[in-house]
C-alpha positions in Angstrom: 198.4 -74.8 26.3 202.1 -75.6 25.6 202.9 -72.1 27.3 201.3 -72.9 30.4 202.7 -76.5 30.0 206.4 -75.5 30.0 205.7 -72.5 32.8 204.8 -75.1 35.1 207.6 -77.6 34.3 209.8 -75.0 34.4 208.5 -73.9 37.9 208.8 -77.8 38.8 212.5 -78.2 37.7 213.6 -74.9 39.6 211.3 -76.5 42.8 213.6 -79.4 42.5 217.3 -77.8 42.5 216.1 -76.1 45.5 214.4 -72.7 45.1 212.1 -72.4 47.5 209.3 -70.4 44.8 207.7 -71.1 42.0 205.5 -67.6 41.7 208.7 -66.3 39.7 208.3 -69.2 37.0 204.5 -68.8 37.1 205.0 -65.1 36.9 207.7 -65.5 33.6 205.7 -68.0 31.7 202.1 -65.6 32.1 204.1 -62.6 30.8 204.6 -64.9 27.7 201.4 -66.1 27.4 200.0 -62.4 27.6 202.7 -62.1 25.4 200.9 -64.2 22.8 197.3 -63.1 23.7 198.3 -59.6 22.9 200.0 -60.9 19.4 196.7 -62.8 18.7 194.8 -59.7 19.0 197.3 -57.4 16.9 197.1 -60.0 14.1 193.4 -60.3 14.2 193.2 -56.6 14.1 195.4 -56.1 11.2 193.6 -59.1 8.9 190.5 -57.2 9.4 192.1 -54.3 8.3 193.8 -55.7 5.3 190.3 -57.1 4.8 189.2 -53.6 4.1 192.2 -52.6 2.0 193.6 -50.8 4.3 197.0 -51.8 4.2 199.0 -48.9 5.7 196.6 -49.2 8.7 197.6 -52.9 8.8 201.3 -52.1 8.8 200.6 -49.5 11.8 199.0 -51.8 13.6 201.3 -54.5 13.8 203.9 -52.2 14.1 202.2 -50.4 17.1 201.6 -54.1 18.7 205.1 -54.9 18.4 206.0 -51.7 20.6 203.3 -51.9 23.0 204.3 -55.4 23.8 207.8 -54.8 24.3 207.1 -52.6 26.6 204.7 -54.6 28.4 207.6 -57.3 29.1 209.9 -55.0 30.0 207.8 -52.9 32.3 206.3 -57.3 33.4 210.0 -57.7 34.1 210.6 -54.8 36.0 207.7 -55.1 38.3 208.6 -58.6 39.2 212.4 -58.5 39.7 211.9 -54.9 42.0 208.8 -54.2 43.1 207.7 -58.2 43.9 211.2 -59.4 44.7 211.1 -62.6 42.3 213.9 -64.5 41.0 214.9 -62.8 37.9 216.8 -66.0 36.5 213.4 -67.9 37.1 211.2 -65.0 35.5 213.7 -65.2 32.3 213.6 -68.4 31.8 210.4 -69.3 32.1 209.5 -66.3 29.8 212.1 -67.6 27.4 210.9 -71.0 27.0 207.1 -71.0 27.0 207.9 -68.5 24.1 210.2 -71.1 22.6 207.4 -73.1 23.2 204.8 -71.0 21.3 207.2 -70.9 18.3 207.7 -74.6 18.3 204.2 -75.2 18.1 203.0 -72.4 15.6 205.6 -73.7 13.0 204.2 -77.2 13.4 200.4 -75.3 12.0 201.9 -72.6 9.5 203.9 -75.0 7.3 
């Protein structure tokens, strides 16, 4: 919630210097949240496979999430800044702070 939170502020303080969109904020901060999603999955996948002792499958699979979702943002960027014409400033930071945003708020749980 604090991802989708900070997208739409985000789009609302850009909407207020002036930029006529806010599809390129919207569009940053859901790239972070699938972001997450896709990191929530990874992680689930890997417990249950630790849960099985299978600890070199574990390692894989986090490592394979980590890849996949880097490319996944940089093919989200892509897409947005050339094929849909968004603001890439707008996308960036939106992206950059809803996963600011996610980090804040898992290290208030983990410790």
């Amino acid at each position: 919630m604090y991802q989708v939170a900070i997208s739409f502020v985000v789009a609302l303080v850009f909407l207020g210097t002036g930029s006529e969109e806010i599809l390129s904020s919207i569009f940053g901060g859901s790239l972070s949240i699938f972001n997450t999603m896709l990191l929530a999955k990874s992680i689930n996948d890997a417990a249950e496979a630790a849960k099985k002792q299978e600890k070199d499958r574990s390692a894989f699979l986090l490592f394979k999430s980590l890849f996949v979702r880097i490319a996944i943002i940089l093919i989200g960027f892509y897409v947005g800044i050339v094929y849909l014409l968004l603001e890439a400033l707008q996308i960036l930071v939106a992206f950059a702070l809803a996963q600011i945003g996610y980090v804040f708020y898992k290290t208030k749980y983990i410790y």
